[in-house]
N, CA, C and O of each residue as an XYZ file, in Angstrom:
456
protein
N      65.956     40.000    -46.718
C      67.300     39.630    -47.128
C      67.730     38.320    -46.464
O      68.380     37.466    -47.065
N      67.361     38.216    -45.285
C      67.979     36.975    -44.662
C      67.180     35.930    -44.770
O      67.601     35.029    -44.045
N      65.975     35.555    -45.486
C      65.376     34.804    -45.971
C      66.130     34.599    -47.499
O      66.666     33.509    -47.703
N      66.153     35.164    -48.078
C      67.072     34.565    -49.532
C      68.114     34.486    -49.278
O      68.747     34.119    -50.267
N      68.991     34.701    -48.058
C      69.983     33.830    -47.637
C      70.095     32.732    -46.903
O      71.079     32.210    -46.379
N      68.381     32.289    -46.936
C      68.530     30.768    -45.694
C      68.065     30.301    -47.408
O      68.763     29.403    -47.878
N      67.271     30.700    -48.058
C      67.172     29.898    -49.375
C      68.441     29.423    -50.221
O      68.554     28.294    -50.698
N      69.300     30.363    -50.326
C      70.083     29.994    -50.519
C      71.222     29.269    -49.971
O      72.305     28.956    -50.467
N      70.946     29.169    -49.358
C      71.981     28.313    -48.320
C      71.871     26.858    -47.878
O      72.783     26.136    -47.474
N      70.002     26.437    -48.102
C      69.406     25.120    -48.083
C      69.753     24.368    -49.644
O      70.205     23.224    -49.687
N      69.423     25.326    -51.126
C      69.346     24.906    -52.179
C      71.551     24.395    -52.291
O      72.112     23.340    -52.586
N      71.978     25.476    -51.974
C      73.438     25.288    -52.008
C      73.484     23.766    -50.992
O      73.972     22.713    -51.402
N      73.023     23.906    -49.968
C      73.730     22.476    -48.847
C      72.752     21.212    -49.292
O      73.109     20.105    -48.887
N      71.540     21.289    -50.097
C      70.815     20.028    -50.997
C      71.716     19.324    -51.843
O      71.762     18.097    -51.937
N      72.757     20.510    -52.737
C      73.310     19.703    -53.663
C      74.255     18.878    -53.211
O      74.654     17.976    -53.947
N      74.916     19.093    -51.569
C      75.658     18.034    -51.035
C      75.098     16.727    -51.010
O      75.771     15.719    -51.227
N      73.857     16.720    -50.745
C      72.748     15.454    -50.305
C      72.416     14.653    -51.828
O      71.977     13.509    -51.951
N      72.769     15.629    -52.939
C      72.445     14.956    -54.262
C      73.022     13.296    -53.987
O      73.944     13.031    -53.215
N      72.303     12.341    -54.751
C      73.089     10.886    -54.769
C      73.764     11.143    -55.908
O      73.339     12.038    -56.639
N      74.928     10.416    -56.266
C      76.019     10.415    -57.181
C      75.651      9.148    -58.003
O      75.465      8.099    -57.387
N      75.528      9.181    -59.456
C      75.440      8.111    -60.370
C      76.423      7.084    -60.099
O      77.633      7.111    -59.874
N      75.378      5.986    -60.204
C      76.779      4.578    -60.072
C      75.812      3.700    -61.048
O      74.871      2.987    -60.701
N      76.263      3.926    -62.264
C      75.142      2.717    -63.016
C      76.609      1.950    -63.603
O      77.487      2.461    -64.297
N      76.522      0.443    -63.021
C      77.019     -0.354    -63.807
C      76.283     -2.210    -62.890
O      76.001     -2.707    -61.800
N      76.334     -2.513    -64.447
C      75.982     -4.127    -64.310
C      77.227     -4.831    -63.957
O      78.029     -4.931    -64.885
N      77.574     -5.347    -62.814
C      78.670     -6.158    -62.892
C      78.120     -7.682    -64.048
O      76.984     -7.872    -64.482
N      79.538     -8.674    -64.317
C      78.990     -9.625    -64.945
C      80.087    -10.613    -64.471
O      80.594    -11.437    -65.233
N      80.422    -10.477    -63.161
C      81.157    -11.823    -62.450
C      81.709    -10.936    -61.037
O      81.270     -9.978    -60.401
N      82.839    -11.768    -60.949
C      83.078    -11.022    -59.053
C      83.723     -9.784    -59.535
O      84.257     -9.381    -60.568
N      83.426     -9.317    -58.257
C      83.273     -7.935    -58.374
C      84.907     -7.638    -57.768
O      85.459     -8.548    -57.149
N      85.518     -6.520    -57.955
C      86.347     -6.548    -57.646
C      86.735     -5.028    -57.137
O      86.503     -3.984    -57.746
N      87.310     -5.160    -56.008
C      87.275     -3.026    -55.800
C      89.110     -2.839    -55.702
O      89.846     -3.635    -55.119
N      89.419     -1.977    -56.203
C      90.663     -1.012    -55.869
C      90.644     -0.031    -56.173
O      90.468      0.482    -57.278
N      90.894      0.508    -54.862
C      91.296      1.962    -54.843
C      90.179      2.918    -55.000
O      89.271      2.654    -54.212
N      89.928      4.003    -55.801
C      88.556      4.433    -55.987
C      87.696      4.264    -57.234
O      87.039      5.176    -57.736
N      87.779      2.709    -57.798
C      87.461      1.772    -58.776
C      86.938      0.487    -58.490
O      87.538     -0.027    -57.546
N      85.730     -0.458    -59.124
C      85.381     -1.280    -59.011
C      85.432     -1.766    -60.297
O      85.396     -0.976    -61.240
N      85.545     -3.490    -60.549
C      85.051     -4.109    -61.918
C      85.405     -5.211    -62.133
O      86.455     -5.759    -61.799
N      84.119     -5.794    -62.989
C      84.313     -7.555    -62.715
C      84.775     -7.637    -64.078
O      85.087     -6.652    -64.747
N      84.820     -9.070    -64.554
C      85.093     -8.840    -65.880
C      84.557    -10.817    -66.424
O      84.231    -11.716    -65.649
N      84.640    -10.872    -67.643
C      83.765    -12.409    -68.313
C      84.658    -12.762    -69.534
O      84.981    -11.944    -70.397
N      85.002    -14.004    -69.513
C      85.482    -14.591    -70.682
C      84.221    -14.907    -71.962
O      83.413    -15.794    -71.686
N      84.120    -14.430    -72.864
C      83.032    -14.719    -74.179
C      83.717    -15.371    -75.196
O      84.878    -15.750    -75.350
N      82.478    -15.409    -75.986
C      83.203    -16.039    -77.341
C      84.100    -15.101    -78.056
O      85.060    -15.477    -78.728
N      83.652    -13.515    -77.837
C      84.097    -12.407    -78.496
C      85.591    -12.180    -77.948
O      86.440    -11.680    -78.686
N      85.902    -12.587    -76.550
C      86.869    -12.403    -75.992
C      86.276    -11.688    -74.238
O      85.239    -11.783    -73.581
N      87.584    -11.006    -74.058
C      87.799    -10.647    -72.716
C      86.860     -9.566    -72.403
O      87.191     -8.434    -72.755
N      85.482     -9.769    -71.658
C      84.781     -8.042    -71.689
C      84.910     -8.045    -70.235
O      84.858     -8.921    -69.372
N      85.104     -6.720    -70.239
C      85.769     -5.805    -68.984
C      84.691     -4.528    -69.103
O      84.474     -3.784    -70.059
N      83.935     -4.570    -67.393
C      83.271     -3.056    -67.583
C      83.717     -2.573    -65.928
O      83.782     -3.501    -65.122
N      83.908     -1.692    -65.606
C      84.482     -0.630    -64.935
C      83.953      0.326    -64.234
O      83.430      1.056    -65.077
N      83.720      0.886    -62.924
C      83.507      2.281    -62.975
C      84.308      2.589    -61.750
O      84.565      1.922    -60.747
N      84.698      4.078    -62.218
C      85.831      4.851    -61.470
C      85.017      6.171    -61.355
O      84.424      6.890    -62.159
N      85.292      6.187    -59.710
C      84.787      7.767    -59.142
C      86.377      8.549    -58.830
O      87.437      7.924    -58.823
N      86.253      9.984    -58.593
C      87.372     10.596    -58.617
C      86.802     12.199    -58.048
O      85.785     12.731    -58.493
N      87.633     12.766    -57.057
C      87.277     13.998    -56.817
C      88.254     15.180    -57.619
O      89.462     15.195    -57.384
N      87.755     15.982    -58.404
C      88.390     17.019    -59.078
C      87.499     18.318    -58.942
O      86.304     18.513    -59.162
N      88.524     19.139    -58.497
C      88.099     20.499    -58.325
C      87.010     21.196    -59.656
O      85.959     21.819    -59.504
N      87.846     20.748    -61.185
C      87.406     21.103    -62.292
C      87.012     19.908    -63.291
O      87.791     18.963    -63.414
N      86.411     19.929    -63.645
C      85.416     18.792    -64.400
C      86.294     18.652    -65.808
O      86.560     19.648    -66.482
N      86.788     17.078    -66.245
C      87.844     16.719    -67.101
C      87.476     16.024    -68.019
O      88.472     15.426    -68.426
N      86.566     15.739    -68.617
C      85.857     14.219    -69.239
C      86.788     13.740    -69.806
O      86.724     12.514    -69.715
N      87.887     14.164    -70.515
C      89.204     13.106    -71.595
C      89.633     12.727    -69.811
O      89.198     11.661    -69.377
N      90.179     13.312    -69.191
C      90.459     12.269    -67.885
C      90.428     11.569    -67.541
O      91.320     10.754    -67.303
N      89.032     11.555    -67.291
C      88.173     10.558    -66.347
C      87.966      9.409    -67.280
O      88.008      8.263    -66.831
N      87.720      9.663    -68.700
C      87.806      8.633    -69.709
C      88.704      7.864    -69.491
O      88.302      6.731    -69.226
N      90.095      8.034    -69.487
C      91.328      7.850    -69.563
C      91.698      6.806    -68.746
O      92.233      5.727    -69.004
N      91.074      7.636    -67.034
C      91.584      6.903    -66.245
C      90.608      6.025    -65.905
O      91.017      5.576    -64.834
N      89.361      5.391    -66.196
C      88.349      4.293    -66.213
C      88.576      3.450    -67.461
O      87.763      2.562    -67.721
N      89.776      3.697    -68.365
C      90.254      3.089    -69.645
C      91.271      2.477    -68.867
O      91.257      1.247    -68.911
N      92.312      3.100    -68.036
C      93.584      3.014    -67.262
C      92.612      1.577    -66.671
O      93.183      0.516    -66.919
N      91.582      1.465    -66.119
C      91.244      0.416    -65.014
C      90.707     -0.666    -66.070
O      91.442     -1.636    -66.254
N      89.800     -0.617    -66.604
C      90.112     -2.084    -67.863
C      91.339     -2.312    -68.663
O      91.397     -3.469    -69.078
N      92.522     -1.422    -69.068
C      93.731     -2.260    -68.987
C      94.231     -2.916    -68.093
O      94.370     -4.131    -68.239
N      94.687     -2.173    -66.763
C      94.872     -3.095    -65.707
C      93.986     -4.387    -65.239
O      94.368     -5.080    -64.296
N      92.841     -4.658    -65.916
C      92.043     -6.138    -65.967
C      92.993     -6.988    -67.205
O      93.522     -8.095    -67.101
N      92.995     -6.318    -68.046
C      93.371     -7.555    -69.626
C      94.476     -7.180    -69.634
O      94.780     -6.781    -70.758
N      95.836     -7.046    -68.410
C      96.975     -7.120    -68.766
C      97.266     -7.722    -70.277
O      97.694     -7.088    -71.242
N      96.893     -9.214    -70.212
C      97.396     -9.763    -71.471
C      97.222     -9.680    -72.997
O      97.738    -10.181    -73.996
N      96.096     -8.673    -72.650
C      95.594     -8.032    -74.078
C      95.995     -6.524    -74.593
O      96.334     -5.623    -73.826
N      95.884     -6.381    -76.235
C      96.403     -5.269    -76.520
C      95.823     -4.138    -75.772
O      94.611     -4.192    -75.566
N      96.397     -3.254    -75.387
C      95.548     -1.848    -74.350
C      94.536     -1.172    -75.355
O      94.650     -1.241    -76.578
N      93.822     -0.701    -74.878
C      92.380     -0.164    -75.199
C      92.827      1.876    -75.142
O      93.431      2.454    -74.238
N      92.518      2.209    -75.843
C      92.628      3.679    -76.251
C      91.874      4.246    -75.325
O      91.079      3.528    -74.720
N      91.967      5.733    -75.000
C      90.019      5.973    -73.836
C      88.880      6.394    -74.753
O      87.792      6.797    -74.343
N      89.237      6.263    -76.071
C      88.272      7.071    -76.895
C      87.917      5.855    -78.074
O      87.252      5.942    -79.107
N      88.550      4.846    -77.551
C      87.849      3.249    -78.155
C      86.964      2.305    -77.013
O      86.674      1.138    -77.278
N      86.576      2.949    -75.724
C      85.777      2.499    -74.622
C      84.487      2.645    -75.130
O      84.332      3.201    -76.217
N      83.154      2.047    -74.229
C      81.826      2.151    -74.275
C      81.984      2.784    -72.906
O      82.213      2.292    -71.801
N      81.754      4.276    -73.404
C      81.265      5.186    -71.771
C      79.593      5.044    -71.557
O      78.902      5.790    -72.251
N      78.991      4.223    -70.730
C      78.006      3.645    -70.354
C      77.506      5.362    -69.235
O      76.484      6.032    -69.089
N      78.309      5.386    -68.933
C      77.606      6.471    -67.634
C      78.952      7.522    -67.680
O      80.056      7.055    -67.960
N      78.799      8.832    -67.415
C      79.521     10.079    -66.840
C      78.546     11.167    -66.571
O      77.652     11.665    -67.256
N      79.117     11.453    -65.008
C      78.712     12.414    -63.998
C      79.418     13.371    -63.693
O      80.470     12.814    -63.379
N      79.579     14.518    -63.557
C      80.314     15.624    -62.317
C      79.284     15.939    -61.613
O      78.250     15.789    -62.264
N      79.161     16.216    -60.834
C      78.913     16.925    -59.527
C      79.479     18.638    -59.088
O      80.362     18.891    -58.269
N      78.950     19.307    -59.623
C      80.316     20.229    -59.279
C      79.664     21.042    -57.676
O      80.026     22.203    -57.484
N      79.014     20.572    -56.938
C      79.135     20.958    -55.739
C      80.023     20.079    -54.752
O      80.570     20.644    -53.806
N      80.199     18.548    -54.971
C      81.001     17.733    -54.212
C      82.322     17.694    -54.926
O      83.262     17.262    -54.259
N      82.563     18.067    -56.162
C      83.841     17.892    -57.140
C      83.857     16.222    -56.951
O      84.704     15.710    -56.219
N      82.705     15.284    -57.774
C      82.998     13.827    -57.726
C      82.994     13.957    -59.236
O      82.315     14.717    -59.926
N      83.939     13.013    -59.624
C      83.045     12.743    -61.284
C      83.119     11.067    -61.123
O      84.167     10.549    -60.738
N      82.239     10.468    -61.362
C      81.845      9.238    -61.778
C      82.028      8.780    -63.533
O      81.795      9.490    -64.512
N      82.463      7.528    -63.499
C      82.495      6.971    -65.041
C      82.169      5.668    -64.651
O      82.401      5.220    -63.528
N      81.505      4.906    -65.785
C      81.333      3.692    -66.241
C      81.789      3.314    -67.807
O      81.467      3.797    -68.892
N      82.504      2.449    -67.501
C      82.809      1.987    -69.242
C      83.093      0.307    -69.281
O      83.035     -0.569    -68.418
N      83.345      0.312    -70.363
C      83.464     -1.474    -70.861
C      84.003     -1.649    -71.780
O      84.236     -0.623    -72.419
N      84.480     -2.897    -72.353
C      85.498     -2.965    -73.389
C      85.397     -4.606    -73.542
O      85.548     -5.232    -72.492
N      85.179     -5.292    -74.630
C      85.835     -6.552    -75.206
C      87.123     -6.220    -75.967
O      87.331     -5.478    -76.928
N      87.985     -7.068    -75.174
C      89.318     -7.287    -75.267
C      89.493     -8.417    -76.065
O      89.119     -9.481    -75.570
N      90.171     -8.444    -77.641
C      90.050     -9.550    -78.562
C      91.585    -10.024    -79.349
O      91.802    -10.947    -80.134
N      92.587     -8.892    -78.730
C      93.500     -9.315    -79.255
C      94.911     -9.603    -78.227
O      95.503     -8.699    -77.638
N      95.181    -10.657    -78.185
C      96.037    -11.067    -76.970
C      97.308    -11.127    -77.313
O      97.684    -11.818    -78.261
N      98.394    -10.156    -76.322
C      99.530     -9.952    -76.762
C     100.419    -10.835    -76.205
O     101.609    -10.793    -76.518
């Protein structure tokens, strides 16, 4: 018995040690606030903005976390029309549900300036 409780107890305290997804290409300076990073590039297409936002939640949210890594490329293109979270390129999403992290990556060309 107390062997499938040290097993279990190594496999449970591994998933702390898991590494947490962080896939994003920056494509100029990088910029951090808060528990968010993201650079962003003037194109021919317009304003592209890519993003990623980590966040600790007890329960795993994906319209959320969308939302609020949408929330962080508006706050880049103030001057452009705001971006929906379900008109983003979600490049990367993670939970974790032993650390409660969820990770996002997204991006957006911004083309219409208000």
């Amino acid at each position: 018995m107390s062997r499938i409780l040290v097993i279990f107890s190594i496999l449970l305290l591994s998933g702390c040690a898991a590494p947490t997804l962080k896939m994003i290409n920056h494509v100029g300076e990088i910029t951090y606030e808060g528990n968010a990073e993201y650079s962003s590039k003037q194109t021919e297409q317009g304003l592209f903005v890519i993003a990623f936002h980590s966040v600790h939640r007890f329960l795993p949210d994906t319209q959320k976390d969308y939302q609020e890594c949408s929330d962080v490329l508006n706050s880049v293109a103030k001057n452009y029309k705001p971006v929906l979270w379900n008109e983003v390129t979600v490049a990367a999403h993670e939970y974790n549900g032993v650390t409660g992290t969820a990770n996002t990556t997204c991006s957006f060309t911004f083309k219409e300036v208000i």
